[in-house]
C-alpha positions in Angstrom: 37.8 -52.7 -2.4 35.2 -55.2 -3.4 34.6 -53.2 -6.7 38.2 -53.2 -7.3 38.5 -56.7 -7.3 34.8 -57.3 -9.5 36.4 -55.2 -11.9 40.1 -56.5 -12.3 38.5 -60.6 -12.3 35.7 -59.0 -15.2 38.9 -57.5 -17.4 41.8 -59.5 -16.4 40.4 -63.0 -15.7 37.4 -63.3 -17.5 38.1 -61.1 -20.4 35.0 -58.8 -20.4 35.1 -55.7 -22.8 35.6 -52.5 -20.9 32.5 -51.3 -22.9 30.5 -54.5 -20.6 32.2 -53.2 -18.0 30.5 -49.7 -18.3 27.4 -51.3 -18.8 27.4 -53.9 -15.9 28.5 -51.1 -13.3 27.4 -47.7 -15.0 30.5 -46.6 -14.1 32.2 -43.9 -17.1 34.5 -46.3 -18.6 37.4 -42.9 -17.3 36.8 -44.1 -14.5 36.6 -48.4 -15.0 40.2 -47.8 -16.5 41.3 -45.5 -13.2 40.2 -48.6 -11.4 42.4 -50.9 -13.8 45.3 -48.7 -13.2 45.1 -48.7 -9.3 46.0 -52.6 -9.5 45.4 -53.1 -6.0 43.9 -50.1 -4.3 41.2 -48.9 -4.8 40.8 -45.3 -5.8 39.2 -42.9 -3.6 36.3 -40.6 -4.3 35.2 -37.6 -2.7 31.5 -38.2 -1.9 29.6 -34.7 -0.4 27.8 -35.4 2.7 23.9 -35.3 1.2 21.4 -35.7 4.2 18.3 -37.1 2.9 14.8 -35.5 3.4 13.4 -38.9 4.7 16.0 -39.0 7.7 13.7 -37.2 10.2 10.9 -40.1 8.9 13.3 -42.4 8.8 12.8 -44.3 12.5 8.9 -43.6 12.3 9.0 -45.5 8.8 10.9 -48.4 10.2 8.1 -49.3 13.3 5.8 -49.0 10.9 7.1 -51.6 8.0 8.2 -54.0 11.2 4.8 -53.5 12.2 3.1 -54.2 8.8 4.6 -57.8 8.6 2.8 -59.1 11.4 -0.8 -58.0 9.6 -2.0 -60.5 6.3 -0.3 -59.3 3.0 -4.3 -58.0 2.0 -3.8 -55.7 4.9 -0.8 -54.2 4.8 -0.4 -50.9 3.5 1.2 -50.4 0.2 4.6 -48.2 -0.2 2.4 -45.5 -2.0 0.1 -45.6 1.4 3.0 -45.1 3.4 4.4 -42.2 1.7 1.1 -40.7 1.7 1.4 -41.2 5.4 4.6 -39.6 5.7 3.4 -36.8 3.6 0.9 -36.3 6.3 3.3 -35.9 9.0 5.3 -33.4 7.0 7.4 -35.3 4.6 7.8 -33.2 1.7 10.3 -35.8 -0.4 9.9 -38.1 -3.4 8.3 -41.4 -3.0 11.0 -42.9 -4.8 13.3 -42.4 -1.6 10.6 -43.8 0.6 10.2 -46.8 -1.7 14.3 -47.3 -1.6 14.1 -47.3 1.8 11.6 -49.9 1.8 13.7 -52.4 -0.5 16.9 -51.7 2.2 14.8 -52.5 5.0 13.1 -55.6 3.7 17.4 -56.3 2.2 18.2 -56.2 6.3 15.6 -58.5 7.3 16.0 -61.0 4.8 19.8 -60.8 6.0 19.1 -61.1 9.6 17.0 -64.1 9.0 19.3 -65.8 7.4 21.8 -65.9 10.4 19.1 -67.4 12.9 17.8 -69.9 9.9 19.2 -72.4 7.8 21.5 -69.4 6.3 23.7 -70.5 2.7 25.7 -73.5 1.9 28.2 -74.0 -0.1 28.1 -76.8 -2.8 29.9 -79.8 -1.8 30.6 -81.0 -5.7 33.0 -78.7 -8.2 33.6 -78.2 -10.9 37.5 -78.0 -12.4 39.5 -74.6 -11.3 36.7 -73.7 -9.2 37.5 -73.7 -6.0 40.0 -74.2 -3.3 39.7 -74.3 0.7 42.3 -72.9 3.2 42.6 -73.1 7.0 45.1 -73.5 9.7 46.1 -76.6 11.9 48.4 -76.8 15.0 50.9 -79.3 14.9 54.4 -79.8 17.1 57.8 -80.6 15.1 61.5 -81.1 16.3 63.5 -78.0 14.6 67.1 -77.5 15.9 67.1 -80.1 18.5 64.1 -78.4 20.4 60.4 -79.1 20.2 58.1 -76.1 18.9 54.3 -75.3 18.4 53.6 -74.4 14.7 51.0 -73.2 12.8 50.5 -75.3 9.2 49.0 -73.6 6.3 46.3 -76.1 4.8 45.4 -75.3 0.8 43.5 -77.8 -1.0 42.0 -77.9 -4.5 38.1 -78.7 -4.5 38.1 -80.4 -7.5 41.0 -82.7 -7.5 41.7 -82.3 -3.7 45.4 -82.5 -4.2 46.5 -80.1 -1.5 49.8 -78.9 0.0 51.1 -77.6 3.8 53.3 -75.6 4.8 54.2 -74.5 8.6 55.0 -71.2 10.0 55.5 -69.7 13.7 52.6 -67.4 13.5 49.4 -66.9 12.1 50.2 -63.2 10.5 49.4 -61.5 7.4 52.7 -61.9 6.2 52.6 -66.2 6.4 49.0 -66.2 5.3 50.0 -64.5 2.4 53.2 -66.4 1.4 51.2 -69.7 2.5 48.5 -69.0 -0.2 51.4 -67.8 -2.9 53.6 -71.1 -2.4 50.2 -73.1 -2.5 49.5 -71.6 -5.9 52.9 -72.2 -7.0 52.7 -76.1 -6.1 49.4 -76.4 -7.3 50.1 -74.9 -10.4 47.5 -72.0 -10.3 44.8 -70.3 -9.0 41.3 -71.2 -8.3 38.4 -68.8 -9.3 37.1 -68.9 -5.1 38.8 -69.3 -2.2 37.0 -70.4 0.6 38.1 -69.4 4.0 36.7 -69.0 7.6 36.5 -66.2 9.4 40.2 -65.6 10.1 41.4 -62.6 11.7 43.7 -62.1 9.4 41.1 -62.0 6.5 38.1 -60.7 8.3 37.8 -57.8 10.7 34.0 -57.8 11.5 31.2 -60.4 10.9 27.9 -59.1 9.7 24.7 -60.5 9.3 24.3 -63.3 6.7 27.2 -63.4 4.2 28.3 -59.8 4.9 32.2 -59.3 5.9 34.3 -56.3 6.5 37.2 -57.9 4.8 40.9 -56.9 6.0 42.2 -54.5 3.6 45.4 -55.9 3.0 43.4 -59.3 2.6 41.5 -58.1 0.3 44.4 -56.3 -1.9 45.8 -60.1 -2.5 42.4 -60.9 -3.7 42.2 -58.5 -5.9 46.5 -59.2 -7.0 45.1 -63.0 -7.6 42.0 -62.5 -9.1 39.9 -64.5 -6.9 37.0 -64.5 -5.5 37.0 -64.6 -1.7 33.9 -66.5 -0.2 33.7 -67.0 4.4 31.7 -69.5 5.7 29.2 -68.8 8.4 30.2 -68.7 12.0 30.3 -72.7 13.9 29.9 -74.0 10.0 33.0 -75.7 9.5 31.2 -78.2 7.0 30.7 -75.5 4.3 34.6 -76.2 4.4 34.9 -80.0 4.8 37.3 -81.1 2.7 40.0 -79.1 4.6 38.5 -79.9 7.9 39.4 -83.6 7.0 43.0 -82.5 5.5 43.9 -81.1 9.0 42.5 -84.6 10.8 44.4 -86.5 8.1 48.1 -84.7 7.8 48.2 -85.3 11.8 47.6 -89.1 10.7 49.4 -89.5 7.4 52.1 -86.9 7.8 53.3 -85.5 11.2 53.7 -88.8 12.7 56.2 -89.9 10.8 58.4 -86.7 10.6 62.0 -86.6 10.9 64.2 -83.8 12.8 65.1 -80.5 11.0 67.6 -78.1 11.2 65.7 -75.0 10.5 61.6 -73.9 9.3 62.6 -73.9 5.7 64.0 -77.7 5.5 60.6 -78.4 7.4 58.5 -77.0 4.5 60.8 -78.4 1.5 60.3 -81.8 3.4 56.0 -81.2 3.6 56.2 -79.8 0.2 57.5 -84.0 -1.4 55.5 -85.3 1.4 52.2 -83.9 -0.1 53.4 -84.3 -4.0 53.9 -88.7 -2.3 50.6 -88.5 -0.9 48.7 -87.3 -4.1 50.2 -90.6 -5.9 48.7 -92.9 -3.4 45.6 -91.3 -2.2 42.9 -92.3 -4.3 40.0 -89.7 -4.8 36.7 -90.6 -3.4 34.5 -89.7 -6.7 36.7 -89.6 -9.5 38.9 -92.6 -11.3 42.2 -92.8 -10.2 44.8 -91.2 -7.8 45.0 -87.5 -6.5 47.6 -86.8 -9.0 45.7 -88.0 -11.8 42.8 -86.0 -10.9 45.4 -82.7 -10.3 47.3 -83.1 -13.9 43.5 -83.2 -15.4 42.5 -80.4 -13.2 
């Protein structure tokens, strides 16, 4: 699905030639346009099962590279030494595939480290159209006479910071995804990145480092969009700051002084104004002028 989505923000977004396309991927450009054409699926390929002559090797190969980075870089043995090791044992494969194996392992490791390290930030300055930041608040509002628990949909531009909310029941696929499609209608468009936590609904599994098994139907309004989709690491709410502060601020500047509704819908209408009023007054923190200023230039 990732693919997919590369190849629909190259053609559709960014205006690459199908022909850079073919040479970016080395995919046949048969099949860059069957990826085109699936919109948002992507298409499947039969792959035959091909069981590698290094698989026997493969454990004795790993203890042996973990082993080699304790030893000084003058004493470790060389990926030709290795194979020649293997070949030894009764490896009778390429050293190509031992040396690919090699570059995956040492890939893992610099993966892992990156979880139990300082890991990757994101920037905290943007550029225009680059970005924008999502997340969920709780709040409590009066809706026909009773008192409810809801769930607000936070969306703010990076740039200009003008953001909008909007308040649902639930936290499903289905208000995630109309959350994010009314933000991009108030906000007048779409960001090249989104950045997000790691929300259920977008995320099914956490891997080491920056690696995600992303929600399929998440990822199919990514690739519908044409956005990039970035997660923050686990506990790292600051890679996300400026809509950390939007949920401590709407609780301040917003829900506070909210009247009584007769249903969910007159509710958003009403937060929809409320956040248009706020980007008039709010003044931004490095450009000149208001929120709204900085949202028309942006």
């Amino acid at each position: 699905m990732e693919l997919l989505s590369v190849i629909r923000r190259w053609h559709y977004r960014d205006h690459v030639p199908i022909r850079e396309i073919e040479r970016r991927t080395r995919l046949s450009r048969n099949t860059i346009r069957k990826y085109l054409r699936a919109e948002t699926v992507e298409p499947q390929f039969k792959v035959a099962g091909r069981p590698s002559r290094l698989d026997p090797f493969a454990e004795k190969l790993a203890t042996w590279l973990a082993l080699e980075t304790s030893k000084s870089r003058k004493q470790r043995r060389t990926g030709r030494r290795l194979h020649a090791d293997l070949v030894a044992l009764g490896y009778d494969g390429s050293y190509g595939r031992v040396a690919a194996f090699i570059r995956n392992w040492k890939a893992e490791q610099q993966r892992a480290r990156q979880t139990t390290g300082r890991g990757v930030f994101v920037p905290l300055r943007f550029q225009p159209g680059e970005a924008f930041q999502f997340d969920w608040g709780e709040d409590w509002a009066v809706i026909g006479g009773r008192r409810v628990k809801l769930q607000v949909a936070h969306t703010k531009l990076s740039y200009s910071r003008a953001f909008i909310l909007r308040a649902y029941p639930l936290q499903t696929h289905e208000m995630l995804f109309d959350a994010l499609t009314e933000a991009f209608r108030v906000l007048g468009g779409v960001a090249r990145r989104g950045i997000f936590d790691n929300m259920k609904t977008a995320v099914d599994r956490v891997g080491p480092g920056k690696v995600r098994q992303v929600n399929l139907r998440f990822s199919a309004l990514v690739s519908h969009y044409l956005f990039e989709a970035e997660f923050c690491n686990p506990a790292a709410g600051w890679e996300k700051g400026q809509i950390e502060k939007t949920v401590q601020d709407a609780r301040r500047q917003i829900w506070q002084e909210m009247p009584h509704f007769p249903d969910l819908a007159s509710l958003n209408v009403w937060l929809e104004a409320r956040c248009r009023e706020r980007w008039t007054i709010l003044r931004h923190v490095e450009l000149p002028g208001s929120l709204a200023e900085a949202h028309a230039a942006e």
